[in-house]
N, C-alpha and C positions, 0 to 999 in steps of 0.2 A: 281490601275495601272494595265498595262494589260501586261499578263506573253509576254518574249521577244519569247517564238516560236508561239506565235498566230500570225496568219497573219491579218491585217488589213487593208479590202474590200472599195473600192470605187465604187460603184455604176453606170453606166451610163443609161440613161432616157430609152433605147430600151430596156433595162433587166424589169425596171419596168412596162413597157410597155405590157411585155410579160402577165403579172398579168391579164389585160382584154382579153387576146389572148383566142381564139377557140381552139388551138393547144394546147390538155390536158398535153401531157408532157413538153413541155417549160413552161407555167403555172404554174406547179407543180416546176419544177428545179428554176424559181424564187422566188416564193412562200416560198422554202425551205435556199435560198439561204439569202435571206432577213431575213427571224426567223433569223439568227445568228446575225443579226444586221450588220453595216458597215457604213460609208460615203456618204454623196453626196452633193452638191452642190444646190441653188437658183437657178441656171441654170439647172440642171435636174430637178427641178420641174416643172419650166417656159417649159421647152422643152412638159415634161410630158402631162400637162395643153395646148397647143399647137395641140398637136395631136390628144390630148383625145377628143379634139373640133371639128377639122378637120374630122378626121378619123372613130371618134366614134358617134358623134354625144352627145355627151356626156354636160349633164348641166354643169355651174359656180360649182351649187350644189353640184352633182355628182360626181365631179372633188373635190373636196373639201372633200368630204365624202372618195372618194378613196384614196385619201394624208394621212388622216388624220391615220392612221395607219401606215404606211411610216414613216413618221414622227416622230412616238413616234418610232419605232424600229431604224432609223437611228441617226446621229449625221449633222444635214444640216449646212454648212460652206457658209458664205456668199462670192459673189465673191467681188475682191479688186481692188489695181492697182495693187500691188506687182502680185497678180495672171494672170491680163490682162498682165505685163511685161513679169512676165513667161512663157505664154502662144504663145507669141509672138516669144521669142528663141526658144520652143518646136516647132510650125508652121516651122520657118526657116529652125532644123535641120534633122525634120524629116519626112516634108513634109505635114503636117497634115492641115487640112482646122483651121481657126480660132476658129469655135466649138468646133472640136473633140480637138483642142490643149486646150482652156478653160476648159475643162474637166479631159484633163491630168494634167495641171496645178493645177488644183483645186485640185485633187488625191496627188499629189506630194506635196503641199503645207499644206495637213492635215497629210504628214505626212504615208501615206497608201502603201503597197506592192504591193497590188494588185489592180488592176480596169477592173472589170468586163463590158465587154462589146460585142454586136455583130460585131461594126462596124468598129473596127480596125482587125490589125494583130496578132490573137491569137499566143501566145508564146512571142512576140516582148518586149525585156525590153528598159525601156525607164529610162533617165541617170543613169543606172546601179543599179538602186533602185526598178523600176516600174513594174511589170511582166503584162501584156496585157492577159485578160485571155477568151475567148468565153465560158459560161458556154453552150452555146446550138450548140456545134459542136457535130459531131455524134459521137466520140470518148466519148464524157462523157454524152451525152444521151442517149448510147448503153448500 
């Protein structure tokens, strides 16, 4: 069981993302961030898997090989309905596209403090459980 002052990380796909980045210090802050292990979602992998292809040029393989240590350091929660319903009130109240709401939902539904990400509102708690956190604001990469 895990002691009640650890905080318990959710992951979004742009943090992992950061792992193939050129940019050595975001790299590093995910790199780091991840050894402690945390959360994520079927959908930040698919995300992941997405870009790596797009963006990177990256093989099925490649993609596969990079996962595969993610994986073993994270705990991956499959998405649901209960989570799409969730996700759904999240979108409504807080304006969030269907994605980024599926991802909070997903966070919120395992249960997690925290959910690291670039692409929301660092600081932002979301229903008074969630804390929104940018691990690569200049504040915490200074």
């Amino acid at each position: 069981m895990r002691p009640t002052n650890v905080a318990k990380a959710f992951f979004d796909s742009n943090v992992l993302l950061y792992l193939l980045s050129a940019d050595v210090a975001k790299a590093e802050r995910a790199e780091a961030l991840l050894a402690q292990g945390g959360t994520i979602s079927v959908q930040v992998l698919n995300e992941f898997a997405s870009v790596a292809t797009r963006k990177c040029a990256m093989s099925h393989s490649d993609i596969r090989e990079a996962l595969l240590p993610i994986r073993g350091l994270c705990e991956v929660v499959p998405l649901t309905l209960e989570i799409h319903d969730r996700a759904l009130r999240v979108a409504e109240r807080y304006g969030f596209s269907i994605y980024d709401a599926l991802i909070v939902g997903a966070a919120l539904d395992a249960g997690c403090d925290t959910l690291y990400s670039e692409d929301l509102q660092d600081g932002q708690i979301i229903d008074g459980v969630l804390t929104i956190n940018n691990p690569f604001s200049p504040r915490r990469l200074g």
